[in-house]
C-alpha positions as CSV (number, residue, x, y, z in Angstrom):
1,X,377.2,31.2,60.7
2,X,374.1,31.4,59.3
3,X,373.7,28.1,58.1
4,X,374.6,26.7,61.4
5,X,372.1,28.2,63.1
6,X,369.2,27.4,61.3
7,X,370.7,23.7,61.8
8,X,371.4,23.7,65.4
9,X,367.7,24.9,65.9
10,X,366.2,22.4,63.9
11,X,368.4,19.8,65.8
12,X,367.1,21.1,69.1
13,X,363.7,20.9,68.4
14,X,364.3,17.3,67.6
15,X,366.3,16.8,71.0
16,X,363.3,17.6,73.1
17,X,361.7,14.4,71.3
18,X,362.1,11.3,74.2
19,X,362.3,8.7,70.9
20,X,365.5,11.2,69.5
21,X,369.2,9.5,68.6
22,X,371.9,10.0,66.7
23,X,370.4,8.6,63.6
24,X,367.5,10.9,63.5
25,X,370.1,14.1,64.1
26,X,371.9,12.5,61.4
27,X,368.7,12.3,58.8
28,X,367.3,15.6,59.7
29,X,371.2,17.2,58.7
30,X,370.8,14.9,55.4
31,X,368.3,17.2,54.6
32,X,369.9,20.4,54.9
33,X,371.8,21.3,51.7
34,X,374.3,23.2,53.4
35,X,376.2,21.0,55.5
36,X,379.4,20.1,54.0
37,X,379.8,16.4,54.3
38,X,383.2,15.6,53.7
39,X,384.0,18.2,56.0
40,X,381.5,16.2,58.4
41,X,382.9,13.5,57.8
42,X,386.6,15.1,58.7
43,X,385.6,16.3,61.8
44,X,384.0,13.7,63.0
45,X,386.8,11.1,61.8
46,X,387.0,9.2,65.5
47,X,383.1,9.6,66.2
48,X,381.7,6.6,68.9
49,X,378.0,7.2,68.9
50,X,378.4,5.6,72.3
51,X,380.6,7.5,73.7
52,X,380.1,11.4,72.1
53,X,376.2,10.7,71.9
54,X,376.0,13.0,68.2
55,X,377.8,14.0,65.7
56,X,378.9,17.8,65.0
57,X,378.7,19.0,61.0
58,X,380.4,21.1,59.0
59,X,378.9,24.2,57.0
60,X,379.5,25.2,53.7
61,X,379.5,28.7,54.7
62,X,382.6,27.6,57.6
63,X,380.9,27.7,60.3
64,X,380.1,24.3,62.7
65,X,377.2,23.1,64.2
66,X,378.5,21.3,67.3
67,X,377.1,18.7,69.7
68,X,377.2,19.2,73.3
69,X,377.1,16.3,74.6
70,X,377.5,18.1,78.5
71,X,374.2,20.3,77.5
72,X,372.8,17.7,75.3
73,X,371.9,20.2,72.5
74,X,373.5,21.8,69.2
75,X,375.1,25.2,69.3
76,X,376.2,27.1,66.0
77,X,379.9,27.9,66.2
């Protein structure tokens, strides 16, 4: 859970930014070594960047850091 906390704050920083999108949530993630991206890419197998905004990823400790696209922000799950 760890993990997915240290990412969903990192992501929300970045959220507050007006020039944020999908592709720099995606790039700041890229640089954590602890999200498991096959397990990204599983989870996110019918992702529209349209429609769900961002992308949730996968930990390798298990644990999610999800998009919420309602509240735009990340929360560790």
């Amino acid at each position: 859970m760890t993990d997915a906390q240290r990412l969903a704050g990192a992501l929300n920083a970045l959220v507050k930014d007006p020039q944020f999108s999908f592709v720099k949530a995606r790039a700041a993630a890229r640089g954590d070594g602890h999200v498991d991206w096959p397990a990204t890419k599983a989870l996110n197998e019918d992702f529209n960047a349209d429609v769900d905004g961002c992308e949730s990823f996968a930990m390798n400790d298990g644990s999610t850091c999800e998009w919420l696209s309602g509240q735009v922000k990340y929360r560790a799950r």
